[in-house]
Structure formats: structure tokens, C-alpha cells
Legacy VTK file of the C-alpha trace (Angstrom):
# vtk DataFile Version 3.0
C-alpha trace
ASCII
DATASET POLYDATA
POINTS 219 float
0.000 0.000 0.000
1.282 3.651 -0.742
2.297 6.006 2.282
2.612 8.582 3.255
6.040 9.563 4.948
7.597 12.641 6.349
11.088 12.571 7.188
11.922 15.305 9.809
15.230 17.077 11.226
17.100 20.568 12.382
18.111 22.690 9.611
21.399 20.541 8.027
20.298 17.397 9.191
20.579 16.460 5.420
17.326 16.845 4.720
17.345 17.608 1.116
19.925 15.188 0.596
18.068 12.252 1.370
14.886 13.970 -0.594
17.331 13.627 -3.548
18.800 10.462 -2.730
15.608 8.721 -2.328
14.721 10.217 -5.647
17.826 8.741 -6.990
17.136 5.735 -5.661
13.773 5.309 -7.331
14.266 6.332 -10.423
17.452 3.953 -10.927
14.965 0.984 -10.348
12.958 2.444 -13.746
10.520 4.264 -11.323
9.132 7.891 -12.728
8.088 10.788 -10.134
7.929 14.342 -8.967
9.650 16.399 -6.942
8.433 19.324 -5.289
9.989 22.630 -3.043
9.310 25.481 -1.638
11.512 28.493 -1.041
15.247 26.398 -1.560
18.245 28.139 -1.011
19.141 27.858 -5.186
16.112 29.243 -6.300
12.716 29.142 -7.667
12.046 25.242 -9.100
15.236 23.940 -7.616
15.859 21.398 -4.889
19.408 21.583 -3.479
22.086 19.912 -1.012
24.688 21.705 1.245
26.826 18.814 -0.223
26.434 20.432 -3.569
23.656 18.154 -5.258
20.789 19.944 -7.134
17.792 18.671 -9.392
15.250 20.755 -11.654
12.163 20.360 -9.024
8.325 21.971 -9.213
8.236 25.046 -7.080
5.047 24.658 -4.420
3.164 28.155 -4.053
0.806 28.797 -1.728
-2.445 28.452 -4.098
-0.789 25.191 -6.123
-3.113 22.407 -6.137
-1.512 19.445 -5.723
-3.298 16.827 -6.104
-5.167 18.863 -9.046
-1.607 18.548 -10.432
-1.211 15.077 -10.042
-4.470 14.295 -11.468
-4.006 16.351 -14.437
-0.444 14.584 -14.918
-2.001 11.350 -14.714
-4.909 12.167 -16.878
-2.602 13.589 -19.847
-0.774 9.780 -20.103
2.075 10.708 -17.590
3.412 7.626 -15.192
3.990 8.900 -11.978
5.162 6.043 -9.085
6.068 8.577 -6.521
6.179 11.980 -5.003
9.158 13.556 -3.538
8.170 17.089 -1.498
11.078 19.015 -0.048
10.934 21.786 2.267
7.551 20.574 3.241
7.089 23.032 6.314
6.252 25.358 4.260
3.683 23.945 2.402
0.047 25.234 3.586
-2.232 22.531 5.730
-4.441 22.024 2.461
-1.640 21.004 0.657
-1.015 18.858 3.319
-4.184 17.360 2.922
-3.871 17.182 -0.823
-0.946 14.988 -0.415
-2.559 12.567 1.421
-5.424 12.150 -1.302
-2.905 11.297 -3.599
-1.612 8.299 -1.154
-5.208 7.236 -0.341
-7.157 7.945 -3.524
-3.895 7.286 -5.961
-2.081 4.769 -4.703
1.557 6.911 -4.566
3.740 6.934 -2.407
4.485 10.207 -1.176
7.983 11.369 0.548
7.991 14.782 2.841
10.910 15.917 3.651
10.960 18.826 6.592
11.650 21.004 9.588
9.617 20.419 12.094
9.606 23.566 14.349
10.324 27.438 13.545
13.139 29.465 15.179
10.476 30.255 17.966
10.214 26.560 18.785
6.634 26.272 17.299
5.388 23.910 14.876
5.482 24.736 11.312
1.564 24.736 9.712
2.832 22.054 7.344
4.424 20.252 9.421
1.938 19.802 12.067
-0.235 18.741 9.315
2.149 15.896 8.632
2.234 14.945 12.163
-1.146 14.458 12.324
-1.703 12.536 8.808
1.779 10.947 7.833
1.400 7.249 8.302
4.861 7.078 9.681
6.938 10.345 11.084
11.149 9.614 10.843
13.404 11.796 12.800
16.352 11.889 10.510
19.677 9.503 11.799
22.244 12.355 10.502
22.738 14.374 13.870
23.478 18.268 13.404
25.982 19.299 16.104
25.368 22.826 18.360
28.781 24.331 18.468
29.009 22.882 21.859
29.372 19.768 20.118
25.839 18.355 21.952
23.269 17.349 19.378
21.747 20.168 18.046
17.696 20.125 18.823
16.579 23.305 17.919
16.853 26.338 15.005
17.954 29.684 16.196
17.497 32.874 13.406
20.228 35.413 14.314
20.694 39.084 13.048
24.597 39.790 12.445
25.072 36.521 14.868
22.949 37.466 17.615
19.496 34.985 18.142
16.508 36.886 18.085
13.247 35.128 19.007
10.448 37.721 17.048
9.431 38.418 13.622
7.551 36.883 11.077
7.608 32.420 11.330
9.491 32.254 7.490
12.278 34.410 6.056
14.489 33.014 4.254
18.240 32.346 5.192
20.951 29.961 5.603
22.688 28.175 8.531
26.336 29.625 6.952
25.261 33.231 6.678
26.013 35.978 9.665
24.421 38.863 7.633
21.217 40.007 8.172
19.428 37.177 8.392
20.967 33.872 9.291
20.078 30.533 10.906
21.954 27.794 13.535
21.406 24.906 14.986
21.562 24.881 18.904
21.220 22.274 21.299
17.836 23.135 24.074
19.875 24.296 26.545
21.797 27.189 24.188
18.475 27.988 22.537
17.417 28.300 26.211
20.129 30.690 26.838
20.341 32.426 23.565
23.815 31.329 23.141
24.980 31.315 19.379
28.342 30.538 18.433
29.183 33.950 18.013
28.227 34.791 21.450
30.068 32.332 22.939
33.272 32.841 21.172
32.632 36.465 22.531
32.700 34.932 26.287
35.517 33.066 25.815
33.580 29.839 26.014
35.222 26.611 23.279
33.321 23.631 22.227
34.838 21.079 24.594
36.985 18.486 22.783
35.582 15.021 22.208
36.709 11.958 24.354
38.604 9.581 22.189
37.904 5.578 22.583
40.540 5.098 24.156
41.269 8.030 26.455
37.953 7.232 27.201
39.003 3.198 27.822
41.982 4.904 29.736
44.872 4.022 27.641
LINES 1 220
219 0 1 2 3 4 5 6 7 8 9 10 11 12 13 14 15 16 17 18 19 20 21 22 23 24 25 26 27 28 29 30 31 32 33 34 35 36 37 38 39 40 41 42 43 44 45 46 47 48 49 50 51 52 53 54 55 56 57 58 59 60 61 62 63 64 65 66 67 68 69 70 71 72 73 74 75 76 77 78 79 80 81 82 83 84 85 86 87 88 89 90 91 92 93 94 95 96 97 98 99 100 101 102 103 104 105 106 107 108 109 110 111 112 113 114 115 116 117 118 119 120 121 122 123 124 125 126 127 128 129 130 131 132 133 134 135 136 137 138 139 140 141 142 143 144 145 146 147 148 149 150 151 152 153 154 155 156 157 158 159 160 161 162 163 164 165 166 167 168 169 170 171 172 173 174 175 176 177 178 179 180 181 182 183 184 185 186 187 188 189 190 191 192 193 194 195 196 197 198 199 200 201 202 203 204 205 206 207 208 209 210 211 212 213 214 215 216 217 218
């Protein structure tokens, strides 16, 4: 049966990676999809990876139909075996919804790909949505690191490097800018404390080395 599956992590988690590896994946076994995004860091109708891979990809507004899209795909001879949708949180809760009438009423598997909460710690429309309809929810296995080196739980937006914690829930940034607008990934306690890298390299606080194997074994 086809599901419906949103995987879930921090900002660089590897998020689109996978979205594009999956993708990969599928269409070297002869299968045919889509893939969808909203807002990527490349561009309009572009899904890209930190790691430097990009595909051509549908760009999601906020009045796109998509199941109406499928349907009409379908309907003009086109084979369509799966669904690949990138950047998910920002999709609206209809199009949510949408997705999982292509699942149910299609029979395609459908792949969300996401962040679950905003710099403010709140759930992101879409991906509450997801929560509440994907038939299974995966927490992504690639761990981003806070610069304490603790796993990092939570996005901070900054302004010139410091966290702020107001303003509107999407503008779009990236987690290696310090201009105006940027992005990190911080561990609950920094996020907490409002602690970005920047701030602590102003304290004079370092990431604390790791523990080797065998320090650790104590030889």
C-alpha cells in the first residue's frame, strides 16, 4: 500500500539530501516521479544539497493544487510512481491534505521531507499537518551538532550573529550566513540561553573536545 512519509530534522540534518537520494534511488529501479519545493536556497524550481547536489524540481506556491496537479499529470498519459516534497514546512495545511489524497485515492507513495519547528520553537503549519496525517513520522539519523558539540535540537534565526526570538515564522536564510538574516542549529539548553556561536566565542567559552575511545578506555 502507498504512504505517506515525512522525514523530519534541524536545519542541516541532510534533509534535502536524502529527498534527492531517495529520488535517486527510485528512479534507478525504472521508477518515474515528482519532486516538489518550496523556497530552496538555489532558487525558484530547484531542490538543493549543502553537499552540492541539485535537481530541476516543481516550485510549491501557496495556491498550487496538488493533487489537481497530479491528477491532471495522470490524466494527460504521464506515469507517476512517486512523489518527492522538499521543504515541506512550508507547504500550507491544504496542501497537506492534498498529499494525502494522492496516497489514499492514488495509490503513490508520497515522501515529505521537513523542519519540524520554527526558530520560535513552534510547529510549522505544514508540518503539524504531517504529524497528524503521515502514516509514519522519521526523525532523521544524521545528527546536526550545536557548536558545543551536543546534538543540536533546535533552530535559532540570528541578526549579524545574535538569536533573536520575534518576527515573522518564514524568512528566508541559511545556517552559513552571519548577515542580516541567518540561521543555527543549537542544542535546548543554548536555545534556552540564547547562546549562538558567536556569542560564545565572545565569552571566551570553546566547544569542549571530544573523548577519544581510548582516552575514554583509559589508555
Amino acid at each position: 500500500m502507498a504512504e505517506l512519509i515525512y522525514y523530519c530534522g534541524t536545519m542541516d540534518s541532510g534533509k534535502s539530501t536524502l529527498a534527492l537520494q531517495t529520488a535517486h534511488n527510485h528512479q534507478s529501479r525504472g521508477r518515474t516521479g515528482l519532486i516538489f519545493t518550496n523556497r530552496d536556497r538555489a532558487g525558484r524550481g530547484r531542490i538543493s544539497s549543502r553537499l552540492g547536489l541539485q535537481s530541476l524540481a516543481i516550485e510549491v506556491d501557496s495556491d498550487l493544487d496538488l493533487h489537481k496537479y497530479v491528477v491532471e499529470k495522470l490524466s494527460n498519459g504521464q506515469r507517476i510512481d512517486f512523489v518527492i516534497c522538499d521543504e515541506a514546512q512550508f507547504y500550507t495545511s491544504s496542501q497537506i491534505e492534498e498529499l494525502a489524497r494522492i496516497v489514499d485515492g492514488l495509490s503513490i507513495d508520497v515522501f515529505a521531507f521537513g523542519i519540524l519547528t520554527d526558530f520560535r520553537t513552534a510547529l510549522f503549519p505544514g508540518s503539524a499537518r504531517l504529524v497528524e496525517l503521515a502514516d509514519r513520522v522519521q526523525t532523521l539519523q544524521v545528527e546536526a551538532l550545536c557548536w558545543c558539540g551536543a546534538r543540536a535540537t533546535h533552530n535559532a534565526r540570528t541578526m549579524g550573529g545574535t538569536m533573536v526570538t520575534e518576527g515573522a515564522q518564514v524568512v528566508v536564510g541559511d545556517v552559513a550566513s552571519e548577515e542580516e538574516v541567518g540561521y543555527e542549529v543549537l542544542c535546548r539548553r543554548h536555545h534556552m540561553r540564547r547562546v549562538t556561536s558567536r556569542a560564545s566565542k565572545s565569552a571566551g567559552f570553546e566547544p569542549l573536545p571530544f573523548i577519544s575511545q581510548e582516552n575514554d578506555s583509559g589508555k
